[in-house]
C-alpha positions as CSV (number, residue, x, y, z in Angstrom):
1,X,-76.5,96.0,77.8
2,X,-76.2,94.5,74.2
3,X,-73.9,90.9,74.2
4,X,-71.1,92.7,72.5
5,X,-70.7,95.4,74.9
6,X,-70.8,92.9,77.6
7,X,-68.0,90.8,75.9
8,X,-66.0,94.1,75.4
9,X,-66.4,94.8,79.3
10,X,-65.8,91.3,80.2
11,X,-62.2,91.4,78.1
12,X,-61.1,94.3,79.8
13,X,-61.7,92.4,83.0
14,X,-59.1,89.9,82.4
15,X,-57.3,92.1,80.5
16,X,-56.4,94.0,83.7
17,X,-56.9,91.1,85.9
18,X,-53.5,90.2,84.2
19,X,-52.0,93.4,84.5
20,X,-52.7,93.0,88.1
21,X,-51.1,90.0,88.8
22,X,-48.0,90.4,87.2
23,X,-47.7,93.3,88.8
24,X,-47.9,91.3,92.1
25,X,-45.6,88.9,90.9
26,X,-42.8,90.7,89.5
27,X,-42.6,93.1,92.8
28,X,-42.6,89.4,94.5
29,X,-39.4,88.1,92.7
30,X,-37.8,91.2,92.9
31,X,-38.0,91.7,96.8
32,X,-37.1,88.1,97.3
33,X,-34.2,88.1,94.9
34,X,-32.6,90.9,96.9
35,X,-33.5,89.2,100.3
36,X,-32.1,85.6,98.8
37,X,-29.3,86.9,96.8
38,X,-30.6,84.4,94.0
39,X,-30.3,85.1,90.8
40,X,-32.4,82.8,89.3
41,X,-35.4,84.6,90.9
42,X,-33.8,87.3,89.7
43,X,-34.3,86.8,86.3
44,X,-37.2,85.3,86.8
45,X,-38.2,88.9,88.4
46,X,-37.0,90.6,85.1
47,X,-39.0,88.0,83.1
48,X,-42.3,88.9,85.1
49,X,-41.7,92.7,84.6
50,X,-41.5,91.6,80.6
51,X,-45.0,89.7,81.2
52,X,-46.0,92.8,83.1
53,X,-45.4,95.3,79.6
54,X,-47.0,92.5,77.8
55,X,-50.5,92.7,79.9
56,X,-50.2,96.3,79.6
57,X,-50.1,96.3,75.3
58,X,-52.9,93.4,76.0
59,X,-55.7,95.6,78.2
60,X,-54.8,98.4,76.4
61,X,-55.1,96.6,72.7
62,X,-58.2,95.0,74.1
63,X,-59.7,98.5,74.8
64,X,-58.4,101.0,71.4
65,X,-60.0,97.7,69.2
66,X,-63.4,98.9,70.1
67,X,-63.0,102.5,69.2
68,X,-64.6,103.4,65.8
69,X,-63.4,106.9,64.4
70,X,-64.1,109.0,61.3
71,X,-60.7,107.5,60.0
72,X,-61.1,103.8,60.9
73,X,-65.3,103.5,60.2
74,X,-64.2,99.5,60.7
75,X,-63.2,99.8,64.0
76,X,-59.2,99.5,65.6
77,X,-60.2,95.7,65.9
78,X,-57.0,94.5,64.3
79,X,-54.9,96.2,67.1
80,X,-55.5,93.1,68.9
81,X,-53.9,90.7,66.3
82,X,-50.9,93.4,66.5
83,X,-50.7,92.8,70.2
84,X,-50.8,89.1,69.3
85,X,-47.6,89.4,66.9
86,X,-46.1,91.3,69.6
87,X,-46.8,89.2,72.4
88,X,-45.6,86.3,70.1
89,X,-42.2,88.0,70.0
90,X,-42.1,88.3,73.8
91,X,-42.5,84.6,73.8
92,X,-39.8,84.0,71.2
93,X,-37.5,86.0,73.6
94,X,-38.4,84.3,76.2
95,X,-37.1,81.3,75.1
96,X,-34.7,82.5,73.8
97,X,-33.7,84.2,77.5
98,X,-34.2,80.7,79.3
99,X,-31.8,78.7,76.9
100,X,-29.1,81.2,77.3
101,X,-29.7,81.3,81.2
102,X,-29.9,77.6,81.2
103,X,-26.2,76.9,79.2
104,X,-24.4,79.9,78.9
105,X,-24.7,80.9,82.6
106,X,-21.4,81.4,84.0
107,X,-22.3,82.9,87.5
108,X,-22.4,80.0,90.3
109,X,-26.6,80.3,92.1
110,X,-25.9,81.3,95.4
111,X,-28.8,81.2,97.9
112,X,-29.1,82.5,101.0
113,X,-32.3,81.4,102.9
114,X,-33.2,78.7,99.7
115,X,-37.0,78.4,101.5
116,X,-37.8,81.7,100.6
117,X,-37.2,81.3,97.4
118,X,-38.8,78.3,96.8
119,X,-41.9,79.2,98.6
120,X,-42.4,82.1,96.5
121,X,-41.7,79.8,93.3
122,X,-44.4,77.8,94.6
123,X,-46.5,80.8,95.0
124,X,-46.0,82.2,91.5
125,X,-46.1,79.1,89.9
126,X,-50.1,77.8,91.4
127,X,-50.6,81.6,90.3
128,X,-50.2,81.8,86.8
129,X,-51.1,78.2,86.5
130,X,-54.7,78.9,87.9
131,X,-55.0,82.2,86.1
132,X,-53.8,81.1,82.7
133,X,-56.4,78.1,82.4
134,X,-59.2,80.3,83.4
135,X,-57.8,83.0,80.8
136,X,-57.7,80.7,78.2
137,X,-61.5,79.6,78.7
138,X,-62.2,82.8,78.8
139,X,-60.3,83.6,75.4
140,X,-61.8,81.3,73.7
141,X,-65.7,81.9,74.8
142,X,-65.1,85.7,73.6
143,X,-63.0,84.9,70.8
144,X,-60.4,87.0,71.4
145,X,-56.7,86.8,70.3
146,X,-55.3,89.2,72.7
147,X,-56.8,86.9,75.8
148,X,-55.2,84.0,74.0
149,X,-52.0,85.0,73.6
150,X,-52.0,86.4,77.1
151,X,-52.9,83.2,78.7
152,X,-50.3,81.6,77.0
153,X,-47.6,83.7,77.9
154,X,-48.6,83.9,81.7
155,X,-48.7,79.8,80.5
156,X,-45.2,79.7,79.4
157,X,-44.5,82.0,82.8
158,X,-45.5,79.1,84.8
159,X,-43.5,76.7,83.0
160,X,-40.3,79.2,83.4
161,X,-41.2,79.2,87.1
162,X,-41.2,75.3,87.3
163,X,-38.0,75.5,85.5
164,X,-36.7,77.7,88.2
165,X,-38.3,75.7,91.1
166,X,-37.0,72.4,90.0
167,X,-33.5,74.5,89.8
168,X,-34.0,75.6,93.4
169,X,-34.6,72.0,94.5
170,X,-31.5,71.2,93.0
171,X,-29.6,73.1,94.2
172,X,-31.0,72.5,98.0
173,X,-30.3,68.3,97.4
174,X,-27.0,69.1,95.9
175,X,-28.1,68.6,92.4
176,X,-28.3,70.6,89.0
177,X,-30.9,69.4,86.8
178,X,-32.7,72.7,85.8
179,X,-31.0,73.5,82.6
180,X,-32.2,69.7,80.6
181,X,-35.6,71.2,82.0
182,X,-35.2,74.9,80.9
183,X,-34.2,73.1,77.2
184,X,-37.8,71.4,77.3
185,X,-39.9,74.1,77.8
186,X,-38.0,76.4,76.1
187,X,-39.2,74.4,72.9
188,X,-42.6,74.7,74.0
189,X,-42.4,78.0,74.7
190,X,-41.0,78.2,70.9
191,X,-44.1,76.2,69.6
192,X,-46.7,78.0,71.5
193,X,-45.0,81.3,70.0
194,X,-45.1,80.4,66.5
195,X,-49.0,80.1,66.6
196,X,-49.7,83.5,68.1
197,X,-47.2,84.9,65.9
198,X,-48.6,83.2,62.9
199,X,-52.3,83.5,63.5
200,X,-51.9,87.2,64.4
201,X,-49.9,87.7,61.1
202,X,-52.7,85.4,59.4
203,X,-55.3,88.1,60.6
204,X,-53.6,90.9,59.7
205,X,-53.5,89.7,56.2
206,X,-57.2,88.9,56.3
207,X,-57.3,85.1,56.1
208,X,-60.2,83.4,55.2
209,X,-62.8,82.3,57.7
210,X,-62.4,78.7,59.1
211,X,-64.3,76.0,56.9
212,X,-66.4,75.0,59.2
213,X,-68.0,78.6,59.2
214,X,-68.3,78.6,55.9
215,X,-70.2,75.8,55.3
216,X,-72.7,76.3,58.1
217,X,-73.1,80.0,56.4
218,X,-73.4,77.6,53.0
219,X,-76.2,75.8,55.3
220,X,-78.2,78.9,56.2
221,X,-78.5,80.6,52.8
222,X,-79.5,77.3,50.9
223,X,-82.3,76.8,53.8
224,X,-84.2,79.7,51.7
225,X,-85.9,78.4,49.0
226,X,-85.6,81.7,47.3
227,X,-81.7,81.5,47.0
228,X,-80.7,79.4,43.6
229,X,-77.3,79.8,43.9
230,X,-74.5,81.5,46.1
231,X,-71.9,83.0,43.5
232,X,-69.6,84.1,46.1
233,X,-68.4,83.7,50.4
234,X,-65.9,86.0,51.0
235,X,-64.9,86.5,54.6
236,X,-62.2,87.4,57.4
237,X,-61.2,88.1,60.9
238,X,-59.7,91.2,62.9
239,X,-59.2,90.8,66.0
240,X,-61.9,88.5,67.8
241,X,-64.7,90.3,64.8
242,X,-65.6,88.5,61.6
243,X,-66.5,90.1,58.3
244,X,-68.5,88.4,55.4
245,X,-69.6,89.1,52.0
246,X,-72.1,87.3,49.8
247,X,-72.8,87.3,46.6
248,X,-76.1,85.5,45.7
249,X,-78.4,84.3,42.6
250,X,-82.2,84.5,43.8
251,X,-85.7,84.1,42.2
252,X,-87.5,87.0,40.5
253,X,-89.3,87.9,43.6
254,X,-90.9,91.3,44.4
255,X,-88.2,93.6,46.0
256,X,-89.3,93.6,49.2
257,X,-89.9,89.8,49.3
258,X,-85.7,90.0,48.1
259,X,-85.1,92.5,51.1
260,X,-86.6,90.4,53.7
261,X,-84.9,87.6,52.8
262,X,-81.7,89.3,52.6
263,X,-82.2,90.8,55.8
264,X,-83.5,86.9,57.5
265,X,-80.0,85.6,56.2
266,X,-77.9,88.1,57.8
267,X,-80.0,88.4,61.1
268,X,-79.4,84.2,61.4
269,X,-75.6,84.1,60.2
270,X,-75.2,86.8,63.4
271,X,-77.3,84.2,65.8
272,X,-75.0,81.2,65.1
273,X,-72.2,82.4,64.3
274,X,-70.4,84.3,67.2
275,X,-68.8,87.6,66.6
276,X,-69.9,88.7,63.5
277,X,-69.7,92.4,62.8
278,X,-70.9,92.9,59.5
279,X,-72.6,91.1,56.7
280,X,-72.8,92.5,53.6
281,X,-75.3,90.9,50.4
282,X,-75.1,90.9,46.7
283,X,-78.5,89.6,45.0
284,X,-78.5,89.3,41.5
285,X,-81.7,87.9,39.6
286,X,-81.9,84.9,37.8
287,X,-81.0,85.4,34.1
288,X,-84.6,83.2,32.6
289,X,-83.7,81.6,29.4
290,X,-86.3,79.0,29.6
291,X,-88.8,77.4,32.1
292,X,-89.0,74.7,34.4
293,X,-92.0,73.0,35.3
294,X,-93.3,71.0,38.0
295,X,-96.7,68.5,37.0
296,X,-98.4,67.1,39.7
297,X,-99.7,63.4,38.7
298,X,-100.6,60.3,40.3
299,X,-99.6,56.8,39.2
300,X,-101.7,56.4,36.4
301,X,-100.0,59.7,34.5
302,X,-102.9,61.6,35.3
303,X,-103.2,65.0,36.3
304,X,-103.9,65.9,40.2
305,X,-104.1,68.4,42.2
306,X,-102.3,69.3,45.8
307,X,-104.3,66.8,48.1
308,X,-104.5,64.1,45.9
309,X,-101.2,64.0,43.4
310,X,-98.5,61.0,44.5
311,X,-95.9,62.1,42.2
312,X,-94.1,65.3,40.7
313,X,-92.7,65.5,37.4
314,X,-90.3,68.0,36.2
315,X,-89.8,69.1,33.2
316,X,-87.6,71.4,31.4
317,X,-88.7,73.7,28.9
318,X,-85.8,75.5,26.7
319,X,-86.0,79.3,25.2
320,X,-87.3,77.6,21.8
321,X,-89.8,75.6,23.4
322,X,-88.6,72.3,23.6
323,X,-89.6,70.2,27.1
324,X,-87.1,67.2,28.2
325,X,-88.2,65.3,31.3
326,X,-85.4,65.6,33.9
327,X,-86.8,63.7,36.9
328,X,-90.0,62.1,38.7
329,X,-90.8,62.5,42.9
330,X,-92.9,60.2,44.7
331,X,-95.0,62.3,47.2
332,X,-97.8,61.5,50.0
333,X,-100.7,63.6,48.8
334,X,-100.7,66.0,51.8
335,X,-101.0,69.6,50.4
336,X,-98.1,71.1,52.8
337,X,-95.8,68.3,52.0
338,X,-96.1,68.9,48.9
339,X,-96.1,72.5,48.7
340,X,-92.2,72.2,50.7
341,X,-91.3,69.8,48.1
342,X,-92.1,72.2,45.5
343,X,-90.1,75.1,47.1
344,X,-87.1,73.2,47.3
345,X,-86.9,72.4,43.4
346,X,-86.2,75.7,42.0
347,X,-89.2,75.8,39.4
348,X,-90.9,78.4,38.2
349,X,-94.5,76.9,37.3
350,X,-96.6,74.0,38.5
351,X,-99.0,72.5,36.7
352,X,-102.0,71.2,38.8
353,X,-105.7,70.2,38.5
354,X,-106.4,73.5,41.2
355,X,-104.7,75.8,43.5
356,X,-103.7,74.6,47.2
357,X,-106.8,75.0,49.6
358,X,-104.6,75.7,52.4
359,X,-103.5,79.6,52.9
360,X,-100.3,78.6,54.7
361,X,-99.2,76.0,51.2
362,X,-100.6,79.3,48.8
363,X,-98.7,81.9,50.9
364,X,-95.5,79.0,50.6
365,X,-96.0,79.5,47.0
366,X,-96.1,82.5,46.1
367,X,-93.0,83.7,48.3
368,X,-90.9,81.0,46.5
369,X,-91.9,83.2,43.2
370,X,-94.0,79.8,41.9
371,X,-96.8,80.3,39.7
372,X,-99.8,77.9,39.9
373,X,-101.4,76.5,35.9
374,X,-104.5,75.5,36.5
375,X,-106.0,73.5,34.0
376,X,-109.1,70.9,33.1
377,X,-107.0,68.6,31.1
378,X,-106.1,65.1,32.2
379,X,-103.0,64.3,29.8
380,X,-99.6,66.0,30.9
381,X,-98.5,66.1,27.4
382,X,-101.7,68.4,26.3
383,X,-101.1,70.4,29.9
384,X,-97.2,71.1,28.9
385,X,-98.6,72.4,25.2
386,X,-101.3,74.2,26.2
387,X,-98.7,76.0,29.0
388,X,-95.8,76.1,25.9
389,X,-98.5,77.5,23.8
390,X,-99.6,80.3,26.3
391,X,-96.0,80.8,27.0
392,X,-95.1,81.4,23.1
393,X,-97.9,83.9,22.8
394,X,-96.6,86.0,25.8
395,X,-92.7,86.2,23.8
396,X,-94.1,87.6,21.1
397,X,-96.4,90.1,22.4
398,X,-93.2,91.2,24.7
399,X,-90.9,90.7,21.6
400,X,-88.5,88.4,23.6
């Protein structure tokens, strides 16, 4: 079974593990509150049979996301965000039902046999306390936003269920504290709301990825030395799936060296980076409007070769054959050292006394599109003109 497949199969799990147990609750409450005559549990009851609907919109969300059709080739994954705007509203009523309980209550709390009802308080909130935790680490390991916002709400249930308890307990000493309480989670409730809500609305209008995504997709591309320069990230969520587009500059390689570097990026951006449907690459060429050259020298400004050079030297060379000097590298004269080096620098020609000996540093070359000048002469000012000259006669046989 492929990992998303198992994810899927794993979602659905708690999806209906929640459906379950609010199920088992609000048949609970509702028994009790009949057999107590309190009407605290109650509304608590009617509260859990609003949790109940809400698990019902999450497993069945979690389930239509996966279906792809003719009509949505994409996938239903953004049903899940719409459950998560939904399930945000739930929580804003909520609150909004435990303030009103709290302060605007005008029927006394009359309870019959006040264990009862405690003990199945108790019960309902080491339930949903235990469950929402696990749901949550759960959520977050499959990226999902309907599991989120779940947990949370069967979250905010156990706080409304403390709320209730510590009402009970009140009410059993003589006292009647639950409403200052029902006020303080009722904010929380409020807060946690507001960032399902938002983040499910955030989806749906195809917010970016985080930045922390982006630059360890930054990291992966620039790790070929192929790629010269990315033009363009362009990514975003629906449901717990990812989408990217890229838009790159690369070296003049051969096609299928291109393709098989294309194809490396995407397959590594799907390894680290969990959840990511689809990646889709734009490679352009590089526009050449003049050369730049890498000399291989030792301290004396003569010209070496791949075992025995200690520095590099770049130069650039300009469309009307003018060469500046941009930088210098020290190097160990180790061919394979070396040979990295010169991958990482983004030149097109390196001058040297002869070609690497070792196949692995020739192969190096040649994917990284570098061509090798070898030449007999010692001074790097008579290599660069004999290279300039060469280069002068190719432009005008190809009339550039």
């Amino acid at each position: 079974m492929s990992t998303s497949k198992a994810f899927q199969k794993e979602k659905e799990k708690w999806a209906l593990g929640s459906l379950l147990l609010n199920t088992f609750l609000t048949t609970l409450k509702f028994v009790f509150a009949v057999i107590t005559g309190s009407l605290a549990l109650m509304a608590e009851a009617i509260h859990s049979f609003s949790d109940l609907v809400v698990s019902a919109i999450s497993l069945l969300s979690v389930r239509i996301s996966s279906i792809k059709a003719e009509n949505f080739p994409y996938g239903l994954y953004k049903v899940e965000n719409i459950a998560s705007v939904i399930i945000g509203m739930f929580l804003f009523f909520t609150a909004y039902e435990i303030l009103k309980e709290a302060f605007f209550s005008e029927e006394p709390r009359e309870v019959k046999h006040i264990e009862y009802a405690i003990g199945v308080m108790v019960i309902t909130l080491l339930a949903t306390f235990i469950y929402s935790r696990f749901e949550a680490k759960a959520a977050e390991r499959l990226n999902s936003p309907t599991l989120k916002a779940d947990a949370e709400h069967i979250w905010a249930d156990a706080l409304s269920s403390a709320v209730v308890l510590v009402g009970l307990i009140g009410v059993a000493i003589g006292y009647s504290i639950d409403k200052y309480a029902a006020a303080v989670v009722a904010l929380f409730i409020i807060h946690s709301g507001w960032e399902i809500f938002s983040n499910g609305i955030k989806t749906l209008l195809d917010v970016s990825l985080s930045e922390e995504e982006i630059n360890q997709i930054k990291n992966i591309i620039y790790e070929k030395p192929s790629v010269m320069e990315i033009k363009k990230i362009r990514g975003r969520s629906a449901g717990s799936h990812k989408f990217l587009e890229l838009e790159l500059i690369m070296h003049n390689y051969s096609l299928r060296e291109t393709h098989k570097t294309v194809d490396d990026i995407e397959r590594e951006i799907k390894e680290k980076i969990p959840n990511i449907d689809s990646v889709f690459i734009h490679y352009e060429p590089a526009r050449q409007e003049g050369l730049r050259v890498a000399i291989l020298t030792d301290e004396n400004k003569k010209l070496r070769d791949f075992s025995t050079a200690t520095k590099i030297e770049i130069y650039d060379i300009s469309k009307d054959c003018c060469y500046e000097k941009t930088f210098e590298l020290k190097v160990n004269p180790n061919e394979k050292e070396i040979g990295n080096i010169l991958t990482k620098l983004g030149i097109d020609i390196v001058i040297s006394k002869n070609h690497p000996e070792d196949f692995e540093v020739r192969w190096q070359i040649v994917k990284s599109s570098i061509m090798v000048w070898e030449t007999n002469l010692e001074n790097i000012e008579n290599a660069l003109n004999e290279l300039i000259m060469s280069w002068k006669e190719y432009k005008e046989k190809e009339g550039m």
